[in-house]
C-alpha positions as CSV (number, residue, x, y, z in Angstrom):
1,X,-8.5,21.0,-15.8
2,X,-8.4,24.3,-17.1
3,X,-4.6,23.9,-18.1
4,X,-5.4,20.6,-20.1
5,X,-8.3,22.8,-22.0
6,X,-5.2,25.3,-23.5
7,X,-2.8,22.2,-23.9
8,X,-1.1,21.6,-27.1
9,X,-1.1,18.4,-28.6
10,X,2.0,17.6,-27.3
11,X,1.7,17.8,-24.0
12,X,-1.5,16.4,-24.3
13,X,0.2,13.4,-25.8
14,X,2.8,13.4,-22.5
15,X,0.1,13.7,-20.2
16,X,-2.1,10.4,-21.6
17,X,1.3,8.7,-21.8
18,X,2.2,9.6,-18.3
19,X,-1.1,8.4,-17.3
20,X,-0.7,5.0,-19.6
21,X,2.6,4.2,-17.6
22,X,0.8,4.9,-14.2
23,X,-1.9,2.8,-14.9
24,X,0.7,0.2,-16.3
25,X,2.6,0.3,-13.1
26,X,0.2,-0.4,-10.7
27,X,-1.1,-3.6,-12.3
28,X,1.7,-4.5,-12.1
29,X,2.4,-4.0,-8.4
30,X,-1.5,-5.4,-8.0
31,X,-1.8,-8.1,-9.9
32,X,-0.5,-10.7,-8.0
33,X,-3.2,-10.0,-5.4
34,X,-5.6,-9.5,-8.1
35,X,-5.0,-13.5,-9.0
36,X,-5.3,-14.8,-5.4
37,X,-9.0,-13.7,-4.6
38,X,-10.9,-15.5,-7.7
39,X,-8.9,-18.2,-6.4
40,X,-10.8,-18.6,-3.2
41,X,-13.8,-19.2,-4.5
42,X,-12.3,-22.5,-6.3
43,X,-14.5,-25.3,-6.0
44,X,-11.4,-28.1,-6.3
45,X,-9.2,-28.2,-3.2
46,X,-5.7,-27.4,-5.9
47,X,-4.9,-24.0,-7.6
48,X,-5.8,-24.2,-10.9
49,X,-7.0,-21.5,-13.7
50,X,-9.2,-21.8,-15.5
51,X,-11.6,-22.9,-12.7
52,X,-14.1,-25.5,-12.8
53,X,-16.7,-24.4,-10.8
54,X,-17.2,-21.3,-8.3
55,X,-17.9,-22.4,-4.4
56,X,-17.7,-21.2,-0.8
57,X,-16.3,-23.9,1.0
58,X,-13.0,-22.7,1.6
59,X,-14.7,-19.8,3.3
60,X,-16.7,-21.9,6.0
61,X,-13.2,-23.5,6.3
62,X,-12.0,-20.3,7.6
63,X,-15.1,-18.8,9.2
64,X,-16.4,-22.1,10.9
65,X,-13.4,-24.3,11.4
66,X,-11.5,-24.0,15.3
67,X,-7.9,-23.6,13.6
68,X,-8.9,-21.0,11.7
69,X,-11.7,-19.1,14.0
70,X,-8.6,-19.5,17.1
71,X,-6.1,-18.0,14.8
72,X,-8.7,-15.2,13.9
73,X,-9.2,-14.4,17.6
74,X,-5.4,-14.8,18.5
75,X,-4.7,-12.2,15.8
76,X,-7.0,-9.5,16.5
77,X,-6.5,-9.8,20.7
78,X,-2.8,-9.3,19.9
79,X,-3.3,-6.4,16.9
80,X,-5.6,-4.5,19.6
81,X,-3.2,-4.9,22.6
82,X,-0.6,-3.6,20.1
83,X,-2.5,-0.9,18.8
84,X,-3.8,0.8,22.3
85,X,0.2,0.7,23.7
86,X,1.9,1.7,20.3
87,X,-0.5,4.5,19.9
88,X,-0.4,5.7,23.8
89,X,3.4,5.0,23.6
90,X,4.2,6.8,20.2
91,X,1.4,9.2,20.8
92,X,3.9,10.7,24.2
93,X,7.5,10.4,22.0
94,X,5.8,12.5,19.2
95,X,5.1,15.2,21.5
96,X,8.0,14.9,23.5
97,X,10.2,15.0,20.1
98,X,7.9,18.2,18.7
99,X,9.1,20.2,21.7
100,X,11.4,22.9,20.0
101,X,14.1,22.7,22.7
102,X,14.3,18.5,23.0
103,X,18.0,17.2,22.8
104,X,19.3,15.3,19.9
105,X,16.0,15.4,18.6
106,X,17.5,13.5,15.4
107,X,19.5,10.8,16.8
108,X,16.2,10.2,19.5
109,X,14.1,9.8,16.4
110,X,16.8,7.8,14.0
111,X,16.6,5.3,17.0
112,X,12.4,5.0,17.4
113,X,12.1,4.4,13.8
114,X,15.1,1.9,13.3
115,X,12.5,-0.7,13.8
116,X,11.1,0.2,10.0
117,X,14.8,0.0,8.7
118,X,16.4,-2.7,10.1
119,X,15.4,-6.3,8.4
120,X,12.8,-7.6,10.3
121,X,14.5,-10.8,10.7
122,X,17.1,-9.6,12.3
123,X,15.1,-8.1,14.7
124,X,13.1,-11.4,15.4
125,X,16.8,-13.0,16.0
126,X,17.4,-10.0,18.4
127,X,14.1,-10.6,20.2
128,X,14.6,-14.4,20.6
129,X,17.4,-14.1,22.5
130,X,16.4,-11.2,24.5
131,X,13.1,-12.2,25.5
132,X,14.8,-15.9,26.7
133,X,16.5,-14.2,29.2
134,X,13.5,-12.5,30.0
135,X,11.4,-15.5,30.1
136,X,8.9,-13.9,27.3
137,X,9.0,-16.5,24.9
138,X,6.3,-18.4,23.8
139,X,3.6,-16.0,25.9
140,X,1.2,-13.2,25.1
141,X,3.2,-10.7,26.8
142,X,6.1,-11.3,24.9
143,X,4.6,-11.8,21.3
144,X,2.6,-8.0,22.0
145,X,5.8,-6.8,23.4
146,X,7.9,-7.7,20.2
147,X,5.2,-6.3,17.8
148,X,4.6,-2.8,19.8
149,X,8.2,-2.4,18.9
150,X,7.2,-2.9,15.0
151,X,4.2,-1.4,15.6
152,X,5.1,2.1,17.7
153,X,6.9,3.8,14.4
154,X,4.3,4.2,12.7
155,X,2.9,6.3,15.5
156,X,5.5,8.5,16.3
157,X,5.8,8.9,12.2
158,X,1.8,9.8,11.8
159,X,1.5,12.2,15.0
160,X,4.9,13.9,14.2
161,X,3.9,14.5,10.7
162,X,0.8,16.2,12.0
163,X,2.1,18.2,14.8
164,X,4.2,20.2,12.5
165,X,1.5,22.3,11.7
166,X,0.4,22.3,15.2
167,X,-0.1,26.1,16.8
168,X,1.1,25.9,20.0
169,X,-0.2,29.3,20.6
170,X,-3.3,27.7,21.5
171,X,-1.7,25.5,24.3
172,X,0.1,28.6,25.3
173,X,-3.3,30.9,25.9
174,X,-5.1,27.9,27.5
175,X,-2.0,27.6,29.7
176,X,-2.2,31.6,30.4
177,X,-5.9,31.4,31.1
178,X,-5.1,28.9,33.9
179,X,-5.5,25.4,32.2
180,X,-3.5,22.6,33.7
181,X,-1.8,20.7,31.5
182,X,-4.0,17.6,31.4
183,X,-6.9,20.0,30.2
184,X,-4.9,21.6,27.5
185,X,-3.9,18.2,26.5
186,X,-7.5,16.5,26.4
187,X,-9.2,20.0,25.1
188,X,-6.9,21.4,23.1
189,X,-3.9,19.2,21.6
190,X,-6.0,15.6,21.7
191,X,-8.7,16.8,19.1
192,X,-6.2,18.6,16.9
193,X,-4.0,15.7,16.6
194,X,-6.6,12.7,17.1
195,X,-7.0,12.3,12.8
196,X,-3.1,11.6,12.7
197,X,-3.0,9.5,16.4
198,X,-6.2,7.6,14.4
199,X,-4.4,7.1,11.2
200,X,-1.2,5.4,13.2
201,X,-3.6,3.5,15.4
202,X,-4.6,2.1,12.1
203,X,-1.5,1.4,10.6
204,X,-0.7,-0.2,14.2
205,X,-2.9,-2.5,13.8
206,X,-2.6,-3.8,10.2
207,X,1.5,-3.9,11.0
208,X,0.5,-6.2,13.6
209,X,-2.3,-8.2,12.3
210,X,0.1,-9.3,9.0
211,X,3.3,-9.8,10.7
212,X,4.2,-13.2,10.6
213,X,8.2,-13.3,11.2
214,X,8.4,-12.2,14.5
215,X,5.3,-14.5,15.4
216,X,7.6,-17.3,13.9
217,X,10.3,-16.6,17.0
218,X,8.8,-15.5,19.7
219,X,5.1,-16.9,19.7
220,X,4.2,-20.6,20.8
221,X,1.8,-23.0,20.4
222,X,-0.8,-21.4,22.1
223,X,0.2,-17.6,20.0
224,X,-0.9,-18.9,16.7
225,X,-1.6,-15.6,14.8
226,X,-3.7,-15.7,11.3
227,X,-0.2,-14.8,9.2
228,X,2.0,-18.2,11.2
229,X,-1.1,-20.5,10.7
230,X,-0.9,-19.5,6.9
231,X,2.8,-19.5,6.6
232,X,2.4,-22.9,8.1
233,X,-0.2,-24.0,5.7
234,X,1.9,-23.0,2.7
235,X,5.0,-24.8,4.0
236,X,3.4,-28.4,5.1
237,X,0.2,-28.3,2.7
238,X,-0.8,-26.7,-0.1
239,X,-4.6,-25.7,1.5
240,X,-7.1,-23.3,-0.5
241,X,-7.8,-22.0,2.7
242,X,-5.2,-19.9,2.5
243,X,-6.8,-18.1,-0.1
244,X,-10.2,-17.1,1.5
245,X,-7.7,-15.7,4.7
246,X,-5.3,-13.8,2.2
247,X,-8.8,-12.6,0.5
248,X,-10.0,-11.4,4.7
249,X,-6.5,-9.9,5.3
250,X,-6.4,-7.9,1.6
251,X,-10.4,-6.7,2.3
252,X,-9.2,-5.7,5.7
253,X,-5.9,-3.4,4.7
254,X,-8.5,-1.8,1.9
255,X,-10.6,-0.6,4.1
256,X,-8.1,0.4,7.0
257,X,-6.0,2.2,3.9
258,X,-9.1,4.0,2.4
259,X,-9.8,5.3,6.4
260,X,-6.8,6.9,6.7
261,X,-7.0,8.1,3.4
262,X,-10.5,9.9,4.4
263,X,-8.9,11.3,7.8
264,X,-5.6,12.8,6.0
265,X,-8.4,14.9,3.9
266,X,-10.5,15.4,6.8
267,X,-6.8,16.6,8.7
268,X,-6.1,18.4,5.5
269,X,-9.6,20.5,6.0
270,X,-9.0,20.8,9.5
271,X,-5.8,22.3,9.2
272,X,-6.9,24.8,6.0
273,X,-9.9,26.1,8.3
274,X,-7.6,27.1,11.0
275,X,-5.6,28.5,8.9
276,X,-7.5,31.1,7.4
């Protein structure tokens, strides 16, 4: 603030514009999701600006109608499941990959994030015909399975990031003082980590709560996730419904993103204390 106080007008001019182009950007990016919640609250059952009349019906559609309401539940049994294995799984390959003696550390973590490179269709491809031989498709087992895969990156990403400015001093003393390992782990590692195990636990779930191709292949009937039963309802009808869910899932990823927001500054704090 101070810097922009002593500023000549130039940069002061570079600085506004900078801001101008930010600003410009980001509606931009936002915009389109911007247009789709005023759109649930049409009162005509067709998309259509400007709107007649405001109304909450498509709302009790989603809220009070069984397709809906057993898509709802489907959705956040399976984003839960995912969430408690990706985070216990990616939680171990984070602090197995932080060791500072671990073998082809790179190429071990290349392959557990491959599932964020490679084009998720061709995984769901892969996953089709692997999980028929397996007998997974079209069961809960399999559709948890296939999105733990999408899921666990995100994990091992988070925790990683945060055990890099992990002391291991403090595991070491414990250790010395005659700590098993499971007590340094649940009294001294857990809590230091837990904002960034949290923050992929987060990300865990909203990966798996949105993902609708890999639903498309391996889930059945009876696996209808909120994203299929909205990809269906764009393909075979053009229901307002849709909007009110889009308007759920774009509430829902606001407050999970603003959460991890708050625990990378509360990580951030954490990690300037002990520090100093």
């Amino acid at each position: 603030m101070a810097a922009s106080v002593y500023a000549s007008p130039l940069e002061k001019g570079w600085y506004y514009l900078h801001r101008l182009i930010c600003g410009a950007i980001l509606l931009f990016l936002v915009a389109p999701i911007l247009v789709i919640i005023p759109l649930s609250f049409n009162s005509v059952p067709f998309f259509t600006y400007p709107m007649p009349a405001l109304s909450l019906r498509w709302y009790h559609d989603f809220f009070f109608t069984e397709r809906w309401q057993g898509a709802l539940y489907v959705s956040i049994f399976v984003a839960v499941s995912v969430t408690i294995l990706s985070t216990v799984l990616g939680t171990l390959a984070a602090l197995g990959l932080s060791r500072p003696k671990f073998p082809y550390r790179t190429a071990v973590m290349s392959l557990l994030i491959s599932p964020l490179i490679v084009p998720v269709v061709i995984t769901a491809v892969g996953m089709y015909f692997f999980y028929a031989d397996l007998g997974l498709l079209n069961t809960f087992t399999g559709l948890i399975l296939a999105h733990t895969t999408l899921a666990t990156p995100f994990v091992v990403i988070t925790v990683t990031a945060t055990l890099t400015s992990f002391d291991y001093s403090l595991a070491r003393a414990a250790a010395g003082l005659g700590a098993p390992p499971i007590t340094v782990f649940f009294k001294i590692i857990l809590p230091l980590i837990l904002p960034g195990m949290i923050s992929g636990a987060l990300f865990a779930f909203i990966s798996s709560f949105d993902e609708v191709v890999i639903a498309l292949f391996v889930a059945g009937p009876e696996q209808r996730t909120l994203p299929k039963v909205m990809f269906s309802g764009v393909r075979e009808e053009i229901n307002p419904t849709i909007t009110a869910a889009a308007t759920v899932l774009i509430l829902i990823s606001i407050a999970v993103l603003t959460t991890v927001e708050l625990l990378r500054r509360r990580s951030e704090r954490l990690r300037g204390i002990r520090n100093t």
